[in-house]
N, C-alpha and C positions, 0 to 999 in steps of 0.2 A: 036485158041488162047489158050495159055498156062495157068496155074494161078502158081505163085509160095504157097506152103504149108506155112502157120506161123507157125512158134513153138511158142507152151505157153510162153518160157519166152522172145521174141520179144511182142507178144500180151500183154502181163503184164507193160512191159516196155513203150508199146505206152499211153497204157491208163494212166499208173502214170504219165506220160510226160517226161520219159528219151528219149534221144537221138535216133532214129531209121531211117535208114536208109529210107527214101520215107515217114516218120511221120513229121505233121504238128509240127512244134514251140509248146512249150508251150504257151495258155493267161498270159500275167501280173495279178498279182494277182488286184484286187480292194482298191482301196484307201478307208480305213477305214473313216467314215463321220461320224462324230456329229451328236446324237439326236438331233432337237430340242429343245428350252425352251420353257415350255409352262405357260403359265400365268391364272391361274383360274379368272375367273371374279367374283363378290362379292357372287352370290349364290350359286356357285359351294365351291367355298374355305367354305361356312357357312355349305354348304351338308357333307363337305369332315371333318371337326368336327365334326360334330353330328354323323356321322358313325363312326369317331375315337372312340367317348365318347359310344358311344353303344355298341362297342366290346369292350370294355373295362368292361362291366358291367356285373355281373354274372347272367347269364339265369334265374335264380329262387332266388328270393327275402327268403332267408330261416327264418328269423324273420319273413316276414308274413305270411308264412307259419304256421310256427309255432303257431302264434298269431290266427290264423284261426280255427287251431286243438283245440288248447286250450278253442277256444270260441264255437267250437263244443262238445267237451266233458263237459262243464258244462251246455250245453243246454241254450247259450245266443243266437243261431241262428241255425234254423232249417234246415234237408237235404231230399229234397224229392227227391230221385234217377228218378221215374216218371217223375219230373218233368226236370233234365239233361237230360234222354235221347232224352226227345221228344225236349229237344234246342240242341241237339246233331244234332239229326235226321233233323231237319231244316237248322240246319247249312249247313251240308252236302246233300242237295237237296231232302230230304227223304220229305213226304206230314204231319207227325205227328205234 
């Protein structure tokens, strides 16, 4: 049994789907389909607001921030660093 050689550009041609000699037809392409519509139900649609309304809202409240600092600097509330770390340390699985 013989095998005849392909040239590259008969192999190029099959694959893109040109015409070749002993190559299959090209498929029809797919009929493009409609998504879907989909319908949230009442607590999805109330979830899907309150994430709207969340990203929408700046990560750090800089007024109270501010108002923080300021109630730290004239010593209307105290800061025990001691006392952050070891809620730190709890937080994060530590035994302190």
């Amino acid at each position: 049994m013989k095998l005849s050689p392909m040239t590259p550009a008969a192999g190029a041609a099959a694959v893109q789907g040109d015409t070749v000699q002993g190559a299959a037809a090209p498929l029809p392409a797919a009929a493009a389909v409609a998504a879907p519509e989909v319908q949230l139900g009442g607590q999805a649609a109330r979830m899907q607001r309150a994430q709207a309304a969340l990203a929408a809202m700046p990560e750090v409240d800089a007024a109270r921030v501010a108002e923080i600092k300021d109630a730290l600097a004239r010593g209307d509330i105290s800061f025990n660093p001691g006392k952050l770390a070891q809620l730190i340390a709890r937080h994060h699985g530590g035994q302190a």
